[in-house]
N, C-alpha and C positions, 0 to 999 in steps of 0.2 A: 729204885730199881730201874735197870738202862733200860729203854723200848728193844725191842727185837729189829735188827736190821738186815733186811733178806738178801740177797742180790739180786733181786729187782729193784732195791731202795739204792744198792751202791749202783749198779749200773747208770739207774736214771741222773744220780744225786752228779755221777762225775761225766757223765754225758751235756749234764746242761751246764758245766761249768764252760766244758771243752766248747759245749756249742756257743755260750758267750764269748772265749775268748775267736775265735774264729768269727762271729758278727764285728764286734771291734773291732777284727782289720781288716772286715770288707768295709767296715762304715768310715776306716779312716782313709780309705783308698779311694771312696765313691766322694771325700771330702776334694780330693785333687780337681773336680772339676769347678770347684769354689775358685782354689789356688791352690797354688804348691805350697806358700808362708802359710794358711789356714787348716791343709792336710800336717805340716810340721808342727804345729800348737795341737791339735789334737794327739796327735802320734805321742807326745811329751808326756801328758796324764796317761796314755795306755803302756807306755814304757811304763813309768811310774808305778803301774796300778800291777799290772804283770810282769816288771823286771824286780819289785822290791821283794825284800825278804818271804812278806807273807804268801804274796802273789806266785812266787816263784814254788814253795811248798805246793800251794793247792794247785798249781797248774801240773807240775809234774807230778804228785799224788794222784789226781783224777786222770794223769796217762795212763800212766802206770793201773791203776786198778781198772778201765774201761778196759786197756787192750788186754789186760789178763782175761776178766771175764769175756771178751771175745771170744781168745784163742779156748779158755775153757769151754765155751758156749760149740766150737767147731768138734771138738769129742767130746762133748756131754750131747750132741742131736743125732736125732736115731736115724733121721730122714733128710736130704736137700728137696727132695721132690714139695716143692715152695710156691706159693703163688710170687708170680714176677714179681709185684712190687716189694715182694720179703728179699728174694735172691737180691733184686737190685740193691738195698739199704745194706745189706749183711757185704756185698761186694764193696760199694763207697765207703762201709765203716774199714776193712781192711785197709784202704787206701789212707785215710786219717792220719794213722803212726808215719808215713813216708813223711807228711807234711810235718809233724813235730819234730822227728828228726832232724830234719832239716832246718827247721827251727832251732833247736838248740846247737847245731854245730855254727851254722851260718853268720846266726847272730848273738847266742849266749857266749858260745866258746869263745869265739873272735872277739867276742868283746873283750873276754877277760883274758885272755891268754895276748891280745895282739893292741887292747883299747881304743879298735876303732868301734867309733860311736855308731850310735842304732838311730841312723835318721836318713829320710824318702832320696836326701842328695848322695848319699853312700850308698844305699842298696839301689833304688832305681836308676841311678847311672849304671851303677856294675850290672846289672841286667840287661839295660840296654846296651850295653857296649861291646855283651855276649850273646845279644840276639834272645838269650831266655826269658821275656817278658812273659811270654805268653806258658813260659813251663811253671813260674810260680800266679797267675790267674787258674791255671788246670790244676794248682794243687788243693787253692782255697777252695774252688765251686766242689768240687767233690764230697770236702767232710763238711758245707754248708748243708747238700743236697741230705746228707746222709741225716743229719740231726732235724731238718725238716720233717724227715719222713719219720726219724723215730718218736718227735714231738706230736707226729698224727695219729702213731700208734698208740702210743702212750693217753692221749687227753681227748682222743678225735671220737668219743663216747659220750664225752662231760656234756649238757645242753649249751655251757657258755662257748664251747669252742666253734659247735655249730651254729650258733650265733653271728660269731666273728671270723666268719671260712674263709669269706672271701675277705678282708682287708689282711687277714693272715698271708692268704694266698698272694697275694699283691706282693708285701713285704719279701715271701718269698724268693719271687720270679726279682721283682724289680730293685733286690739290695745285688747281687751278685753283677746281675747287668750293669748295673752303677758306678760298681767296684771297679770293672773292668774298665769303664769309660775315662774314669779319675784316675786308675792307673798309667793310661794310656797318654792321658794329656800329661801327667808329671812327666814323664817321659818324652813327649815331645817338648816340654818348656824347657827340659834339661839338656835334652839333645840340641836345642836352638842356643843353648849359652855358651856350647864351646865343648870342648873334647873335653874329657876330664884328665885331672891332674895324673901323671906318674904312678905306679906304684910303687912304694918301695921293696927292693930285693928280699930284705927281709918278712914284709907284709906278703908277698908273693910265694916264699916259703912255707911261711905258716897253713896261709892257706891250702896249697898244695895238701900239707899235712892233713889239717881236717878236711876235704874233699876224700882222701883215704880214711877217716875215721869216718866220714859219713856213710860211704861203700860198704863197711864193716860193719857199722850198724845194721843198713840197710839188709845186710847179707843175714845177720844175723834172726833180722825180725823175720825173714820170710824163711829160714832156716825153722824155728820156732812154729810157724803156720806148719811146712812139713812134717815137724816132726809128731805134731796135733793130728794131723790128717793122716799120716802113719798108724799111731797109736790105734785111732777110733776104728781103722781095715781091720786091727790085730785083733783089737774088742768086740767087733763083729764076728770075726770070725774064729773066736774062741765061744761065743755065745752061742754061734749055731752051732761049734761040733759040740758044744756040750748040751744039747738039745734041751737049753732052758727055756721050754718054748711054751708062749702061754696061746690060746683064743679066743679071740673077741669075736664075738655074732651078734652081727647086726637085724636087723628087718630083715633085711633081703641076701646079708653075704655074712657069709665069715670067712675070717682071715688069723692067721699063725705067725705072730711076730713073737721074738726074742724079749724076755723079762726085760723090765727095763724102758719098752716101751711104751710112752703115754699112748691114750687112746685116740689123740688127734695126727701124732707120730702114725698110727697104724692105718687111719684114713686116707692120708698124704699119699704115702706108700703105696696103697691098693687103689689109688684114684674114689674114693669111697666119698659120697656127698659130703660134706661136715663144715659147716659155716664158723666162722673164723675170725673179727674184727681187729684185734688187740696185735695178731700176732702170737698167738701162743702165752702172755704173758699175766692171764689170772685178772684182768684187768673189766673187759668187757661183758663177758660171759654169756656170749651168742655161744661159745663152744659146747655148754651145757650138756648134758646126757641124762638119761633114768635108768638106773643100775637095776635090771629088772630079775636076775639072778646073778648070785657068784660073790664071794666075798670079798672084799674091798680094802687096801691101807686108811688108815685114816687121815682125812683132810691135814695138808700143810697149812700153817696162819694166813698166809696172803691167799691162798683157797676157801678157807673160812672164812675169812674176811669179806671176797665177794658173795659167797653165798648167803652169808649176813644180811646184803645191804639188799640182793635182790628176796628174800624171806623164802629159800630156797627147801625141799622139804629134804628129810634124813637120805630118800635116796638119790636125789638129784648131783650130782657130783659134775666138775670141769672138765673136759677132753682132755686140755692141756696139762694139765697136774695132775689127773689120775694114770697112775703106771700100774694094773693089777702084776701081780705077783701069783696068779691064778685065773684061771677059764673066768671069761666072764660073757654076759649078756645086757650089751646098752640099745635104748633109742635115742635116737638125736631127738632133742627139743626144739629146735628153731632150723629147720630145715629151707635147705636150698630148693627143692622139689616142693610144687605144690602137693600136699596130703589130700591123699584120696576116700573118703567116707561113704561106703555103700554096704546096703545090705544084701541077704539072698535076695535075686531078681524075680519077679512077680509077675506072672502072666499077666498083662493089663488090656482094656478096653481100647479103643480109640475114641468113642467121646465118655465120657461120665462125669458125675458131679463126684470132685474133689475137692479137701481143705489147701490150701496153699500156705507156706510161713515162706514168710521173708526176714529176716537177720539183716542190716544195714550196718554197716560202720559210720556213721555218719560224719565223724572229725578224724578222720583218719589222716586227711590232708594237714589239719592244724598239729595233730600230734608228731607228723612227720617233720615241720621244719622247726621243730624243738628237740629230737631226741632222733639217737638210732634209727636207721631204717630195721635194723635188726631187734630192736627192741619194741618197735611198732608194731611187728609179725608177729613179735613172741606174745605180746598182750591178745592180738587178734587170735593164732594159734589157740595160746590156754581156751578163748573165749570157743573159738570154735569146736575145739576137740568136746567141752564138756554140752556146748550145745547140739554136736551131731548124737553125741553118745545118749543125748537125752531125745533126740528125735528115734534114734533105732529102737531104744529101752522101749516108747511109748506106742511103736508098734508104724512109725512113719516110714519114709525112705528119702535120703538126702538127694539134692536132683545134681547140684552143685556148689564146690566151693570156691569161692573168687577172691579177689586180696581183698575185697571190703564188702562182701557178702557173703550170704548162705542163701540157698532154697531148696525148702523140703516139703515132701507131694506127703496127706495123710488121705486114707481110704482105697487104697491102692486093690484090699483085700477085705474091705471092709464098708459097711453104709455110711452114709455123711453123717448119722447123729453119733455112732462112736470116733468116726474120724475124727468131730467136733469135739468131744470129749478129750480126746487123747491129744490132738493141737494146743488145748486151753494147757491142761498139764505140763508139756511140756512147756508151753510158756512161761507157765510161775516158775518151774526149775529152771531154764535162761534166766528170769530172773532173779533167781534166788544167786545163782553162779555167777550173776553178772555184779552183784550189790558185791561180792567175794572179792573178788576182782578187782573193783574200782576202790575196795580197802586199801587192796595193796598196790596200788597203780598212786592213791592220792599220797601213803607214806613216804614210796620213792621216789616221788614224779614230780608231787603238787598237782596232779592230772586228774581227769577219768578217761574211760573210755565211752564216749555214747552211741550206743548200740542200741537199734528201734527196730522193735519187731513186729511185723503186721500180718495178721490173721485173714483170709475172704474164701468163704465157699460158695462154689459154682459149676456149673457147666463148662468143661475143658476138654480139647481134643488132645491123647496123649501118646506118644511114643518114645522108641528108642532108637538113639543113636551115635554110631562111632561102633569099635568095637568092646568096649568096655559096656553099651549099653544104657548109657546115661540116657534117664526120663527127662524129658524135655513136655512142656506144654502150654498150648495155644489155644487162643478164642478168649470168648470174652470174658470169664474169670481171671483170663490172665490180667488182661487190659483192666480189669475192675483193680486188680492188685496193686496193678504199674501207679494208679490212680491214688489208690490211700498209701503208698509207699511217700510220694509227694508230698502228699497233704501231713503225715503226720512228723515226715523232717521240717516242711513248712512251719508245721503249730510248737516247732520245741519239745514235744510229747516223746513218751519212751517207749509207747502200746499202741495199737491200731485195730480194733477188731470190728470186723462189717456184722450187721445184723445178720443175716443168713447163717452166718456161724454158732451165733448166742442163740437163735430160733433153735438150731440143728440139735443143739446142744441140752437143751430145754431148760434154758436159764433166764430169768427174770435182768432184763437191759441194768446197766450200770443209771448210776441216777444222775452221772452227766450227760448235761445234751448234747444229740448228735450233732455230728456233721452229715450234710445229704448232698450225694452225690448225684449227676443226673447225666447220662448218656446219648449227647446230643455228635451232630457232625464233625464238631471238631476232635471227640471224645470224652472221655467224663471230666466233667467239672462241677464244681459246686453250684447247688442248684440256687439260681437267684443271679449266679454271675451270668447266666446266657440263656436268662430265658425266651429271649427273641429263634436263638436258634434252635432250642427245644420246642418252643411252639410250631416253628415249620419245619421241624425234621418228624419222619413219621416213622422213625426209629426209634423214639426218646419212649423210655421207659417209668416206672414207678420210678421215684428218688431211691436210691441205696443208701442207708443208713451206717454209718462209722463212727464209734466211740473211740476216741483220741485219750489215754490214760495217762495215769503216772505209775498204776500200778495192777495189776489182775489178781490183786487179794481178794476181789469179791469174786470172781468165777473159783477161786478155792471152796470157799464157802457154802456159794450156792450151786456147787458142781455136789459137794458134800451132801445137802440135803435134799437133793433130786437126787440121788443114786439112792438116797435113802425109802424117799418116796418113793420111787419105782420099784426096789427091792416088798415093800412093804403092799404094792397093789398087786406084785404077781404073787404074794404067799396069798392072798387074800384070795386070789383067780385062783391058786390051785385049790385054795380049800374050798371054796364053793362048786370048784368040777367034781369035786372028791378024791 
């Protein structure tokens, strides 16, 4: 049974042929600053290799099928409204077909209709003799540019290519500049030899001839683009009078586009956030969505395919490849806008003792120069959303969300021993979301994410601020926090929790030893490292106690059976009041 081949497999498949054959004659051209004899041995084998039979199929086979789906690609798109660097790639690919054209009249035709040979002494003389050197350098760098950028789109996800950015990026920039340089010197070793020979009357005819067939062509292919861009006006605007009009609601907008179009199509359109890597092309899947009403086509193969690889759940669907054919309702998943988590605001105190959770990303930096920045968000995202929604459930309030933190205030409304309570809790569920997590971060990745979360309750001065009213808080609970936040990215650990929280809580200490912290002038530091300036600061307090974890299954436990005991001493108090 044959594989399924989409036109994303043919586009790419004849795009990087095209984009070879285009390297090979910047690389035979950047060879002229060798020599002009060492640029004509190489020139031989890419004759060879791209004027023989098979060479000649697949070069114009993969024309022919890139500019088709091109011109397909300009009425099959709902939208131009593009980020630049798509408009710019989509503009360079058009330019492409001028260059092969010209290729094939210049030097295929004339070869065979007239037998002059295809070598740097016949074509870069006649260029220089016509002053157009510089018209075929502006025809290469273009479809060079163009396949660069669509090799970024295409593979600029993979962790190897991020790897190899910059020696790619070099090759880029510094084959074309090359090109030109090698071009240039043939061209003067050629012009220093001597005017070149005659032409004959008849070879002068001929040509004539194919410079009008190239005209024709050339008329023809942009005739072609017209009649594409034609068409798609008519398409549109049969679609809107026949009001096949679907709407997409997002968060914060909905908008009415015509069936048909995808759901990244309709963001483009309305300027609507929607983060985007690939291009449109099913490849990356930062475009992601959560179909949260309204019924849906079902996924195309290279649609399923990604969502496959990322273990994406039934409603999750691609911006790019979903076209509803019906009202729908999505949220983008990997947003461009920081996400905002807060609950109903809560009259607060200015000092009181509150719980503090801190959430760290701690390798976020190493994950980043391995993979996506877009796929870096979206690990911390999942991570975040399921640990704020477990900080609201447990009755907390998120203070803020940062690209590689969280902090969330508990006892807002409540005493420090349920605050403690309901911090610990939530923590086992970060953890529990976070073990989920790094399941499927190590199947796709070889990765985790390490994420250390540290618990301290204390004395805090609190307010709010901006007009959203974000809790913000100061004083020395903070600084105790800022303290084991350190320490336990220091020790490798994945939990931090201070005594005053397990006291609050009324839980018997973990049976690993503490870390003790101590509160001297410099600030807190582990006690032992300065006790010189703990002894003559008359600030320095009791040590503060910090349990550095791997896991908070015992605060399950023994959260368990303290709720139990407490419940069992107040039946006892009521039945002895009566």
């Amino acid at each position: 049974m044959l594989p399924h081949i989409s036109r994303r497999d043919l586009r790419l498949a004849s795009g990087l042929i095209l984009f070879g054959y285009v390297g090979t004659h910047l690389a035979n051209h950047a060879l002229g600053l060798v020599s002009l004899d060492t640029a004509e041995a190489a020139l031989v084998f890419s004759v060879e290799f791209w004027g023989g039979p098979v060479g000649t199929v697949v070069l114009y086979a993969a024309a022919a099928v890139h500019v088709t789906l091109a011109i397909e690609a300009i009425y099959v798109r709902r939208t131009f409204r593009l980020p630049p660097i798509e408009l710019l790639r989509i503009g360079l690919g058009l330019w492409l077909p001028v260059l092969l054209i010209g290729h094939a009249v210049t030097a295929r035709l004339e070869f065979e209709l007239v037998g002059s040979p295809t070598t740097y002494h016949r074509v870069v003389t006649g260029l220089w003799a016509s002053n157009s050197e510089w018209r075929q350098i502006g025809l290469l760098a273009p479809g060079w540019l163009h396949g660069c950028l669509g090799l970024r789109l295409a593979f600029g996800h993979r962790p190897v290519w991020r790897r190899l950015q910059l020696p790619l990026f070099a090759v880029a920039l510094l084959l074309p500049v090359l090109s030109a340089l090698g071009f240039l010197a043939m061209g003067r070793d050629l012009a220093r030899a001597g005017p070149p020979a005659p032409v004959a009357a008849s070879t002068q005819e001929a040509r004539a001839t194919l410079n009008r067939w190239r005209e024709d062509l050339l008329g023809g292919y942009l005739g072609l683009i017209g009649f594409a861009v034609a068409a798609r006006s008519v398409r549109n605007m049969i679609e809107r009078r026949g009001r096949k009009l679907v709407t997409i609601a997002y968060p914060n907008r909905t908008v009415t586009v015509p069936r048909g179009w995808s759901v990244l199509d309709a963001s483009r359109a309305f300027h609507v956030a929607h983060a985007s890597s690939c291009g449109g092309r099913a490849r990356c899947s930062t475009c992601r969505v959560r179909v949260v009403s309204g019924d849906c086509p079902p996924p195309a193969a290279i649609e399923r395919a990604t969502l496959a690889r990322i273990a994406a759940p039934p409603e999750v669907r691609l911006a790019c490849q979903l076209r509803p054919d019906r009202d729908v309702s999505v949220v983008p998943l990997v947003r461009t806008d920081r996400p905002v988590y807060r609950s109903t605001p809560v009259a607060i105190d200015n000092d009181r003792t509150v719980v503090l959770l801190f959430c760290d990303f701690a390798n976020r930096t190493t994950l980043a120069r391995d993979h996506l920045a877009h796929d870096v968000l979206f690990a911390f995202t999942r991570h975040a959303e399921t640990a704020c929604d477990a900080v609201v459930a447990a009755g907390g309030t998120v203070s803020y969300v940062e690209h590689d933190s969280i902090c969330a205030v508990f006892g807002l409304d409540t005493g420090v021993e349920r605050a403690s309570r309901a911090a610990l809790a939530t923590t086992a569920g970060i953890e529990q979301s976070l073990a989920d997590l790094n399941s499927r971060l190590g199947a796709e990745w070889g990765c985790q994410a390490n994420i250390v979360v540290s618990l301290h309750a204390g004395r805090a001065a609190l307010g709010r601020v901006g007009h959203t009213g974000t809790i913000v808080a100061a004083g020395e609970a903070l600084d105790a926090a800022e303290a084991i936040r350190r320490a336990v990215i220091a020790a490798g650990k994945a939990f931090a929790v201070s005594g005053p929280v397990i006291a609050a809580a009324g839980l018997p200490p973990p049976t690993e030893p503490a870390l003790r912290l101590t509160r001297t002038s410099s600030g807190w530091t582990p006690a032992g490292a300065s006790d010189a300036d703990a002894a003559a600061d008359d600030r320095a307090i009791v040590p503060l106690p910090v349990y550095l974890l791997d896991t908070v299954a015992w605060a399950s436990d023994g959260a368990t059976w303290s709720h139990r005991v407490r419940h069992a001493a107040a039946a006892a108090r009521n039945l002895i009041q009566g």
